[in-house]
PDB file of N, CA, C, O and CB in Angstrom:
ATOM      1  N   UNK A   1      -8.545  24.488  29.896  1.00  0.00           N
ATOM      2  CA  UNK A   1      -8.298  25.290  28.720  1.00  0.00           C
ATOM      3  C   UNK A   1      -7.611  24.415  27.668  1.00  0.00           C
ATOM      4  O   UNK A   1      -7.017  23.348  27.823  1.00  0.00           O
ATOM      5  CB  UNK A   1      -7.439  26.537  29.068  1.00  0.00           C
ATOM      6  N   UNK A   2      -7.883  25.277  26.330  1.00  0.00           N
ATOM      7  CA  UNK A   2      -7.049  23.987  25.266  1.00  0.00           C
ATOM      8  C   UNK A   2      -5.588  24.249  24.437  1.00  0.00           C
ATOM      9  O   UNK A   2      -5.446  25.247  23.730  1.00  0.00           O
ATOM     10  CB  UNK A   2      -8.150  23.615  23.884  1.00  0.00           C
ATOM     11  N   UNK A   3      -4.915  23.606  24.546  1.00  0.00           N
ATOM     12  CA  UNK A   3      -4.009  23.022  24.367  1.00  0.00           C
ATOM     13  C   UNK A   3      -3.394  23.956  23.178  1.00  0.00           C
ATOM     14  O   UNK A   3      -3.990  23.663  22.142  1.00  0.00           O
ATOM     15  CB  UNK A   3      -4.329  21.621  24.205  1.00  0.00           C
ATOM     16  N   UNK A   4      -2.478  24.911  22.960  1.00  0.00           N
ATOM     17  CA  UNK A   4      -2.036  25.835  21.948  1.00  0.00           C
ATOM     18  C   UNK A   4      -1.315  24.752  21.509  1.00  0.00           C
ATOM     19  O   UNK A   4      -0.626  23.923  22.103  1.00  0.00           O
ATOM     20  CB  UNK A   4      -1.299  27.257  22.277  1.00  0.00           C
ATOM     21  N   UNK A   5      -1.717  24.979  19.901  1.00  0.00           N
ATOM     22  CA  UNK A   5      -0.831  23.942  18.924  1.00  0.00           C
ATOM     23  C   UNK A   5       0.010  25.101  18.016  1.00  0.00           C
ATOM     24  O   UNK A   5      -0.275  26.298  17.986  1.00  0.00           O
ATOM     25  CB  UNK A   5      -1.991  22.736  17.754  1.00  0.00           C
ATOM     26  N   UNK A   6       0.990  24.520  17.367  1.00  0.00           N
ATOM     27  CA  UNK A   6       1.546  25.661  16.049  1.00  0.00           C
ATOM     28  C   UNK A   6       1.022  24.327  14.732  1.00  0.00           C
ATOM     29  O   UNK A   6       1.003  23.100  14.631  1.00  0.00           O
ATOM     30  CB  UNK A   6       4.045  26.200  16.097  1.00  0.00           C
ATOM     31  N   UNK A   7       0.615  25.699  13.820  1.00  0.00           N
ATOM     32  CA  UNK A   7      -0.425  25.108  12.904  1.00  0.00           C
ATOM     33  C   UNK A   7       0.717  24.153  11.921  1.00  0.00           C
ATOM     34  O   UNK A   7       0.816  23.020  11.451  1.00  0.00           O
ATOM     35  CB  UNK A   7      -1.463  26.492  11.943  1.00  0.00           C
ATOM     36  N   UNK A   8       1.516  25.525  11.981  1.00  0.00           N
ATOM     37  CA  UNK A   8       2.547  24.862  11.031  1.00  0.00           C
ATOM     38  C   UNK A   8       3.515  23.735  11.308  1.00  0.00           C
ATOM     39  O   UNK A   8       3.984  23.032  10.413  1.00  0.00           O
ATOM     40  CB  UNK A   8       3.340  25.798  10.646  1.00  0.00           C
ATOM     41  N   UNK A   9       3.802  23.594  12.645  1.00  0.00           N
ATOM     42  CA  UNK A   9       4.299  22.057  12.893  1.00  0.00           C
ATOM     43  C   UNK A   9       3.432  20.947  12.618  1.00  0.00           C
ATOM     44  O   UNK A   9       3.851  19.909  12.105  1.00  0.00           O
ATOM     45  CB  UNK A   9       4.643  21.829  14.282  1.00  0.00           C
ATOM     46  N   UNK A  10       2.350  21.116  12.911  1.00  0.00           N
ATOM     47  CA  UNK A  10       1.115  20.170  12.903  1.00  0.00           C
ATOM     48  C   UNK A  10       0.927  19.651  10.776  1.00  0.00           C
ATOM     49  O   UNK A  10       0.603  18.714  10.047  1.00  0.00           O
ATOM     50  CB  UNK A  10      -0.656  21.444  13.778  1.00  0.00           C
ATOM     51  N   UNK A  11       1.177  20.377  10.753  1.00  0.00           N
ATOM     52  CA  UNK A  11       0.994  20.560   9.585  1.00  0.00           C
ATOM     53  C   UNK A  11       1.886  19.915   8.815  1.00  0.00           C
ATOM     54  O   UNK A  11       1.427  19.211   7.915  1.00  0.00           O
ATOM     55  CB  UNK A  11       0.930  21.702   9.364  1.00  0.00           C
ATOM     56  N   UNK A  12       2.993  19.981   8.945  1.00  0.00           N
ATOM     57  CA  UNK A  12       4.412  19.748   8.897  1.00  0.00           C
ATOM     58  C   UNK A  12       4.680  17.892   9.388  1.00  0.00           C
ATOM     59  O   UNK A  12       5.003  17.022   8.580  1.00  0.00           O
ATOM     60  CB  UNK A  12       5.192  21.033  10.102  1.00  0.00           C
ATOM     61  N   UNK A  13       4.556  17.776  10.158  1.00  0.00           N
ATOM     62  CA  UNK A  13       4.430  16.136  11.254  1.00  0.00           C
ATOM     63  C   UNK A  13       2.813  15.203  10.218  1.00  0.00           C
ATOM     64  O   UNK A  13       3.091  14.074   9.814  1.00  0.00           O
ATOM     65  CB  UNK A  13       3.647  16.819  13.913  1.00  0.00           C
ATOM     66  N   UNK A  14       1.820  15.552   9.998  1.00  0.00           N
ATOM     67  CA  UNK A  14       1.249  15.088   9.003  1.00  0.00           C
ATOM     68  C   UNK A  14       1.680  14.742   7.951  1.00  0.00           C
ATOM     69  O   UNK A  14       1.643  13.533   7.722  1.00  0.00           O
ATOM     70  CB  UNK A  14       0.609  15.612   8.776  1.00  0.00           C
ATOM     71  N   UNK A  15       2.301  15.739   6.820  1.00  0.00           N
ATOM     72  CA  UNK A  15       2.865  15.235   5.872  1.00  0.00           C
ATOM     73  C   UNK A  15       4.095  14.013   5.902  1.00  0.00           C
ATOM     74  O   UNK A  15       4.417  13.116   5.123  1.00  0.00           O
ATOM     75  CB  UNK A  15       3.204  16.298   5.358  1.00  0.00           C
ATOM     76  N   UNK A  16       4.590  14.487   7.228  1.00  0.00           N
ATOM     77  CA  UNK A  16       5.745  14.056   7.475  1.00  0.00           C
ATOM     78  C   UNK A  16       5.027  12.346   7.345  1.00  0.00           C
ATOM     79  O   UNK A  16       5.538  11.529   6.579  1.00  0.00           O
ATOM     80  CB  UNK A  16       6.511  14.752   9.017  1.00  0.00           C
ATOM     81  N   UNK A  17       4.139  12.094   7.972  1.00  0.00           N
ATOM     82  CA  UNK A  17       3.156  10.483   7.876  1.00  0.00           C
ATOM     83  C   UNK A  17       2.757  10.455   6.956  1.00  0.00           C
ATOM     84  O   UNK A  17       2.737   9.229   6.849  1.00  0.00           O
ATOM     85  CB  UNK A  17       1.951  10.086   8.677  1.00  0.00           C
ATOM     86  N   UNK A  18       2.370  10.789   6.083  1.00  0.00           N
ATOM     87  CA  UNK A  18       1.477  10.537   4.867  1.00  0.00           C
ATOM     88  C   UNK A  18       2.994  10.176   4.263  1.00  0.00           C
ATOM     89  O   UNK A  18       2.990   9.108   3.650  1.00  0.00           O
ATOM     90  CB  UNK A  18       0.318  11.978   4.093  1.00  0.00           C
ATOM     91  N   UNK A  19       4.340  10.877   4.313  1.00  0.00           N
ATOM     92  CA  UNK A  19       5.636  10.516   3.456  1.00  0.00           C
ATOM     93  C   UNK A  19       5.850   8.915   4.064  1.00  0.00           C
ATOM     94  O   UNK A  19       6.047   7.987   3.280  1.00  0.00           O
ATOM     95  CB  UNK A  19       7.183  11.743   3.806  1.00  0.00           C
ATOM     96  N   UNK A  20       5.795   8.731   5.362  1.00  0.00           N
ATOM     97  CA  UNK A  20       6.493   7.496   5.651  1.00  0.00           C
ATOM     98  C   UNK A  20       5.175   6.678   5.306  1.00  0.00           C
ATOM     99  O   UNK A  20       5.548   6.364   4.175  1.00  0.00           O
ATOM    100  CB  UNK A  20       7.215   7.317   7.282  1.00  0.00           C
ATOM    101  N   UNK A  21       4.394   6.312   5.370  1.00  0.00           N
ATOM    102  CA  UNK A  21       3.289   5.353   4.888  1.00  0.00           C
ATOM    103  C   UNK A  21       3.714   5.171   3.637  1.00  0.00           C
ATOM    104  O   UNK A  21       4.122   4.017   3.507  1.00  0.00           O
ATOM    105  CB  UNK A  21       1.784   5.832   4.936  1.00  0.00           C
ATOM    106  N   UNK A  22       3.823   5.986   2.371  1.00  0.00           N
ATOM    107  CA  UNK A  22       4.130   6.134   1.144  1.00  0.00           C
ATOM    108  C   UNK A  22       5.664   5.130   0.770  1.00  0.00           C
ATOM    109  O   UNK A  22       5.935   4.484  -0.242  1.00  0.00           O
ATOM    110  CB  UNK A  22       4.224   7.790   0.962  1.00  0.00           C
ATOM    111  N   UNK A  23       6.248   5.285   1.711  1.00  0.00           N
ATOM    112  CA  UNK A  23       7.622   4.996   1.790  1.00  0.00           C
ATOM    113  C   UNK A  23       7.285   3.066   2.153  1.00  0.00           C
ATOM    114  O   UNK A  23       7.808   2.090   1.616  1.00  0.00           O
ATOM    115  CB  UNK A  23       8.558   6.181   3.241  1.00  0.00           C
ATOM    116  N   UNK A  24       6.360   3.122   3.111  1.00  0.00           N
ATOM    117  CA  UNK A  24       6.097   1.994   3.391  1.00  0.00           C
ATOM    118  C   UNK A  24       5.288   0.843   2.160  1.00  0.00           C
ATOM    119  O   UNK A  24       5.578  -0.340   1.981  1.00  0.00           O
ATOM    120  CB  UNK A  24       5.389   2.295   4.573  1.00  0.00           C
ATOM    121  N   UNK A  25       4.366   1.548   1.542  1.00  0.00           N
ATOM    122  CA  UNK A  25       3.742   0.911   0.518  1.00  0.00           C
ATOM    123  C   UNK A  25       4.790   0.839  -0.561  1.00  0.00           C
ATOM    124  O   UNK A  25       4.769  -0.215  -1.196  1.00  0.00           O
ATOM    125  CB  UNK A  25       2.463   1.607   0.106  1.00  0.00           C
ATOM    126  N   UNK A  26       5.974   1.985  -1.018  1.00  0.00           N
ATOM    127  CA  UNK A  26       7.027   1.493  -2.050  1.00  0.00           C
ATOM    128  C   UNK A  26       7.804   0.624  -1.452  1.00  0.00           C
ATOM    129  O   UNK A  26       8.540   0.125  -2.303  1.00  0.00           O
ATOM    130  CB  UNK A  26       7.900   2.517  -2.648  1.00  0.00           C
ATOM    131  N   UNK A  27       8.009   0.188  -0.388  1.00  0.00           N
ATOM    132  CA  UNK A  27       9.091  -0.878  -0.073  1.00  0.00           C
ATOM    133  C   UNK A  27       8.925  -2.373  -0.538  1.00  0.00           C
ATOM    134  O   UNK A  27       9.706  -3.248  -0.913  1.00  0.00           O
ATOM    135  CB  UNK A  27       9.233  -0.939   1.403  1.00  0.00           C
ATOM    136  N   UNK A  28       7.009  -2.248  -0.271  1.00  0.00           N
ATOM    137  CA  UNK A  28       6.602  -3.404  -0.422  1.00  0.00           C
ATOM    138  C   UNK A  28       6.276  -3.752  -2.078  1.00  0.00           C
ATOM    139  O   UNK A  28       6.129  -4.896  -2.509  1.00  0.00           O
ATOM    140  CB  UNK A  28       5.462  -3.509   0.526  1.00  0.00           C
ATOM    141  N   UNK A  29       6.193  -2.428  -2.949  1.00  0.00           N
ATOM    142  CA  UNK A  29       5.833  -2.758  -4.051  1.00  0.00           C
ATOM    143  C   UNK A  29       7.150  -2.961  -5.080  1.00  0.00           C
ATOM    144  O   UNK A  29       7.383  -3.857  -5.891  1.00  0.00           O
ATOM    145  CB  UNK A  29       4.848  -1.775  -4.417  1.00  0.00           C
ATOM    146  N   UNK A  30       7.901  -1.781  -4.717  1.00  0.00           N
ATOM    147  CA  UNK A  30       9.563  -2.506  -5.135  1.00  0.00           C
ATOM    148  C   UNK A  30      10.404  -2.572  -4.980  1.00  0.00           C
ATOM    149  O   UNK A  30      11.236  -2.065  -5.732  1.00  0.00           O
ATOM    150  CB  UNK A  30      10.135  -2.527  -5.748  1.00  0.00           C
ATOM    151  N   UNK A  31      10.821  -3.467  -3.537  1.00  0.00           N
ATOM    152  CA  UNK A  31      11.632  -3.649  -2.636  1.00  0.00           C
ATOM    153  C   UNK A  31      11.840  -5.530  -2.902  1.00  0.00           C
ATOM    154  O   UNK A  31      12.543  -6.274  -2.218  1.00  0.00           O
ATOM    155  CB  UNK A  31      10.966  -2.970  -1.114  1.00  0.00           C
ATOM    156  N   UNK A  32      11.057  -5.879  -3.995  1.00  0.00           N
ATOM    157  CA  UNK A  32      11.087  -7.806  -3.938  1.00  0.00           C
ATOM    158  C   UNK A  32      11.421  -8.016  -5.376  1.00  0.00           C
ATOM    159  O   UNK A  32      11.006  -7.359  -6.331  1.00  0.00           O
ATOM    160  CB  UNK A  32       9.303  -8.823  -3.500  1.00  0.00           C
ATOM    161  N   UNK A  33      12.291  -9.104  -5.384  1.00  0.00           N
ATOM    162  CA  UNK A  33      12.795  -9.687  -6.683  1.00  0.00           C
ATOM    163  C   UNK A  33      12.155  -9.802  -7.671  1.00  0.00           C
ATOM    164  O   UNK A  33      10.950  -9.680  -7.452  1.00  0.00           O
ATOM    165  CB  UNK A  33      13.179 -10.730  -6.635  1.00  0.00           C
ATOM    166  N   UNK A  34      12.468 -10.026  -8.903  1.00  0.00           N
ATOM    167  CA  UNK A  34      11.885 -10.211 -10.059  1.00  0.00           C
ATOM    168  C   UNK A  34      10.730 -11.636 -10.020  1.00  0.00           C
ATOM    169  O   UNK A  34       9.575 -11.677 -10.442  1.00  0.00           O
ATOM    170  CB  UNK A  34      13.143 -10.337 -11.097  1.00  0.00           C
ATOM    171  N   UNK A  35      11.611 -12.802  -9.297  1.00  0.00           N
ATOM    172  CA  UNK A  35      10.890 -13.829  -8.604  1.00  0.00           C
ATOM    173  C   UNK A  35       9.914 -13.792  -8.420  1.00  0.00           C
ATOM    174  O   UNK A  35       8.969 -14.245  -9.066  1.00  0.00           O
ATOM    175  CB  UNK A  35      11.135 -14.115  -7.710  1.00  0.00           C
ATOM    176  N   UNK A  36       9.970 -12.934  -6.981  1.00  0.00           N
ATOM    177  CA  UNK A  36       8.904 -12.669  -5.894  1.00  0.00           C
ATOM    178  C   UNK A  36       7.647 -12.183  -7.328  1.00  0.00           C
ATOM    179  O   UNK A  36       6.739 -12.879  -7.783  1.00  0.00           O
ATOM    180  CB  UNK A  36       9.506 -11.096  -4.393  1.00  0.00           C
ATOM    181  N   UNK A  37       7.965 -11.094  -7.636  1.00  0.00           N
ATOM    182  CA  UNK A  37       7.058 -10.427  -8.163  1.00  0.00           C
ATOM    183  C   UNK A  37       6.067 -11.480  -9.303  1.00  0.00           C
ATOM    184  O   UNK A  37       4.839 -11.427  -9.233  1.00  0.00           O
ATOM    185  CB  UNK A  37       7.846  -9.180  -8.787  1.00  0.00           C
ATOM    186  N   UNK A  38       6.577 -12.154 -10.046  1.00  0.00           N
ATOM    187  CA  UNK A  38       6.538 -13.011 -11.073  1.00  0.00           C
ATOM    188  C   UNK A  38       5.647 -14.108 -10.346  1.00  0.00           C
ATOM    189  O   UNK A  38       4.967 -14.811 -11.093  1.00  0.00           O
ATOM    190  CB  UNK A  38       8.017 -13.454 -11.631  1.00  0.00           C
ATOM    191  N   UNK A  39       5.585 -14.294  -9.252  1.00  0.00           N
ATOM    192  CA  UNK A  39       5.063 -15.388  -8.193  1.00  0.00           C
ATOM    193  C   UNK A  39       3.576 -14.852  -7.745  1.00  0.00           C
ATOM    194  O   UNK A  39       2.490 -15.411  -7.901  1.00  0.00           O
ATOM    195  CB  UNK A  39       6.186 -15.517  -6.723  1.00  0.00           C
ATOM    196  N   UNK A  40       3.886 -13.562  -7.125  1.00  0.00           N
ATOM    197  CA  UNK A  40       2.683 -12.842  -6.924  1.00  0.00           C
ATOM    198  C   UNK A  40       1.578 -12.225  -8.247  1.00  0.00           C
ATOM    199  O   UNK A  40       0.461 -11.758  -8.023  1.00  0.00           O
ATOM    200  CB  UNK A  40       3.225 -11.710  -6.126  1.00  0.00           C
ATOM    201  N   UNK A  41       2.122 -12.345  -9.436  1.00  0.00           N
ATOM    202  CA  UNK A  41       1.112 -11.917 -10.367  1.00  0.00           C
ATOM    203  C   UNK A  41       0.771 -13.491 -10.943  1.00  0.00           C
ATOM    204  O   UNK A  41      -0.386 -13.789 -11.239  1.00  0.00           O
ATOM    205  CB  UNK A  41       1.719 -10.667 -11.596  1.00  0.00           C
ATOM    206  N   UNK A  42       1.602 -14.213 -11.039  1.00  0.00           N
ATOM    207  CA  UNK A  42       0.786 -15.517 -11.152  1.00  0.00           C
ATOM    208  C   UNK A  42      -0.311 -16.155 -10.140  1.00  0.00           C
ATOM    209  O   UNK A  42      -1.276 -16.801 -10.548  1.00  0.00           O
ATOM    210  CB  UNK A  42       1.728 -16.466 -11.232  1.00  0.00           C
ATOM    211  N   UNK A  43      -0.050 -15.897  -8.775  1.00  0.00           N
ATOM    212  CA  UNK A  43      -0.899 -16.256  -8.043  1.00  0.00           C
ATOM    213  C   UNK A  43      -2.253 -15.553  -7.730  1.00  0.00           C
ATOM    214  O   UNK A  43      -3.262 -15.949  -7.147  1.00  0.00           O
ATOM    215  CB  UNK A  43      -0.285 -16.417  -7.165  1.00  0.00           C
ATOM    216  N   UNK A  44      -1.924 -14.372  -8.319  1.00  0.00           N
ATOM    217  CA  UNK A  44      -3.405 -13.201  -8.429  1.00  0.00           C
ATOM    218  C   UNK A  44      -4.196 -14.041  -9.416  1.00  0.00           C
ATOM    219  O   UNK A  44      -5.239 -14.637  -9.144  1.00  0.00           O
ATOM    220  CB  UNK A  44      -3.092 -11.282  -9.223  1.00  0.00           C
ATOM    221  N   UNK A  45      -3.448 -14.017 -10.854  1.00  0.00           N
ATOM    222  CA  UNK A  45      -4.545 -14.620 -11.759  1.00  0.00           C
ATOM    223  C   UNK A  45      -5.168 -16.214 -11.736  1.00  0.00           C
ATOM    224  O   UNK A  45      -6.028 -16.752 -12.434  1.00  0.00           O
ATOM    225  CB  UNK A  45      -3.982 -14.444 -13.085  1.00  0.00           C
ATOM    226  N   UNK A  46      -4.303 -16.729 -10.570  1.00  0.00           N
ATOM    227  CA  UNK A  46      -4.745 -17.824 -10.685  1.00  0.00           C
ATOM    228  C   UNK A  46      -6.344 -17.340  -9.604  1.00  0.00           C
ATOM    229  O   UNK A  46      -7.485 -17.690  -9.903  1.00  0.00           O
ATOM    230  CB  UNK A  46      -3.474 -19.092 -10.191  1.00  0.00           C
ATOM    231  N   UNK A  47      -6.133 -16.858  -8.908  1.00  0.00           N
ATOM    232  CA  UNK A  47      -7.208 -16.143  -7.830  1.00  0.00           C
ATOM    233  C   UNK A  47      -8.385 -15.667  -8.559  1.00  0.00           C
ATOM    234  O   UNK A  47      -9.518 -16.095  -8.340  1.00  0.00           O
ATOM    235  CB  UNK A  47      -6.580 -14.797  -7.016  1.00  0.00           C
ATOM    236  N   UNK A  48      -8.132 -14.879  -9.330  1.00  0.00           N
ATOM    237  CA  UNK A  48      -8.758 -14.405 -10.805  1.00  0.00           C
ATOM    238  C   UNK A  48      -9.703 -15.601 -11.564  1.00  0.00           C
ATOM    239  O   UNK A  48     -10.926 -15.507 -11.462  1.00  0.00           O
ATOM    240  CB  UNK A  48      -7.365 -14.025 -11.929  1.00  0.00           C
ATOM    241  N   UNK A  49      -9.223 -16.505 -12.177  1.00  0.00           N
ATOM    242  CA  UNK A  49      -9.259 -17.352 -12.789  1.00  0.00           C
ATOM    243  C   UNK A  49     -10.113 -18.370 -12.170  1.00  0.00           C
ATOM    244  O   UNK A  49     -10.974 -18.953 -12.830  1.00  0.00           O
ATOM    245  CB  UNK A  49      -8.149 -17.600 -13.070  1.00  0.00           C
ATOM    246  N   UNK A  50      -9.895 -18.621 -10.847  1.00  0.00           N
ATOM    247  CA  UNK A  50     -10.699 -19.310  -9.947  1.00  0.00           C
ATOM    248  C   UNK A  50     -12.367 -18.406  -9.579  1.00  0.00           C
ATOM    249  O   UNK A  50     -13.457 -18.971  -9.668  1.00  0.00           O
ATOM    250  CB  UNK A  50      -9.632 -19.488  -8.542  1.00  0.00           C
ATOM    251  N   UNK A  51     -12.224 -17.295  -9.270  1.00  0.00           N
ATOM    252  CA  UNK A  51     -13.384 -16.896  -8.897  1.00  0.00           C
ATOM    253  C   UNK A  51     -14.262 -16.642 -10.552  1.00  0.00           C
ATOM    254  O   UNK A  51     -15.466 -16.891 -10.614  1.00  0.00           O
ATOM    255  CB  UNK A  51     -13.128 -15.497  -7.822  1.00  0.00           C
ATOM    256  N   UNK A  52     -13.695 -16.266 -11.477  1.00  0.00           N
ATOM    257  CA  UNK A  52     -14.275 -16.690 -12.466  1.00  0.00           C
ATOM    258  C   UNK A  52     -15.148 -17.703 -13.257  1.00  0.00           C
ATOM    259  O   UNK A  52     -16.110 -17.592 -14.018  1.00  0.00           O
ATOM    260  CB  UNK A  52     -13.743 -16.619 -12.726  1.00  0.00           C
ATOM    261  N   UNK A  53     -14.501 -18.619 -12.819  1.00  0.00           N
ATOM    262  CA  UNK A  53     -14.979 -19.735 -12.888  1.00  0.00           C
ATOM    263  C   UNK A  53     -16.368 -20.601 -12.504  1.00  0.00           C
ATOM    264  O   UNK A  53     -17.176 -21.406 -12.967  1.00  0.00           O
ATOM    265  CB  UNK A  53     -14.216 -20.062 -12.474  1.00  0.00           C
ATOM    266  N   UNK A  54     -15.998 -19.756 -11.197  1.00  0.00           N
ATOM    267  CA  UNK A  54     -17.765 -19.674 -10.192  1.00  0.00           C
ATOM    268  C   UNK A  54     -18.412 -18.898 -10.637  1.00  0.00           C
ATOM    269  O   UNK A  54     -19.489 -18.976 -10.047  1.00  0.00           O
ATOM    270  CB  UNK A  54     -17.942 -19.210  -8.613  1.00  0.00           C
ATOM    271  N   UNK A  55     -18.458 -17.866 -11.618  1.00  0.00           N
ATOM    272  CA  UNK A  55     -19.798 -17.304 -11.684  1.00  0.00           C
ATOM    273  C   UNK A  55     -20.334 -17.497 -12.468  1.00  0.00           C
ATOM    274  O   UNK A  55     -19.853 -17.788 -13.563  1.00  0.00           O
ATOM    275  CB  UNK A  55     -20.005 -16.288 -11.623  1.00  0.00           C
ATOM    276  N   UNK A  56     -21.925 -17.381 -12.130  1.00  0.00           N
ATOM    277  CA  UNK A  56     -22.716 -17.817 -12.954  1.00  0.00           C
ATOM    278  C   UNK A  56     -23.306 -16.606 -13.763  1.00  0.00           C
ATOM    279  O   UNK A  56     -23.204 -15.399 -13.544  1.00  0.00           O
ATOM    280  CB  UNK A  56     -23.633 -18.630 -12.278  1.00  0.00           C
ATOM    281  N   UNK A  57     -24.193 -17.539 -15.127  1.00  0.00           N
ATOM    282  CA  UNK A  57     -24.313 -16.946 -15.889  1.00  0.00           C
ATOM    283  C   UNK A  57     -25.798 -16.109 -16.105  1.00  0.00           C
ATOM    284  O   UNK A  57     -25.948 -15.358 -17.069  1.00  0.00           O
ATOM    285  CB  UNK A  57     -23.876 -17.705 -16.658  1.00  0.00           C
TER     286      UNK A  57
END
C-alpha cells in the first residue's frame, strides 16, 4: 500500500529547497569582493572576445 504523505508538509519542505538553492546561488553571486568580481567580468569578456574572434564571416 502507499505511503500517506501530508500535502502540506510536502509542500512546505519543497519550497523550503527551492529557498536554500536560491540562498546558494546569492552567496556565490554576492558573497565575493569587489576584486573577485572585477576579475571575473574581465575574464568573461576576454572569453567573449576570444570566441569572437573565431567566427567566421
Amino acid at each position: 500500500m502507499a505511503e500517506i504523505i501530508n500535502l502540506n508538509k510536502a509542500r512546505k519542505a519543497k519550497a523550503k529547497a527551492g529557498d536554500k538553492t536560491r540562498a546558494a546561488e546569492n552567496r556565490l553571486a554576492f558573497g565575493r569582493s569587489k576584486a573577485d568580481k572585477r576579475k571575473a567580468e574581465a575574464e568573461k569578456a576576454l572569453a567573449e572576445r576570444r570566441l569572437d574572434e573565431h567566427e567566421r564571416e
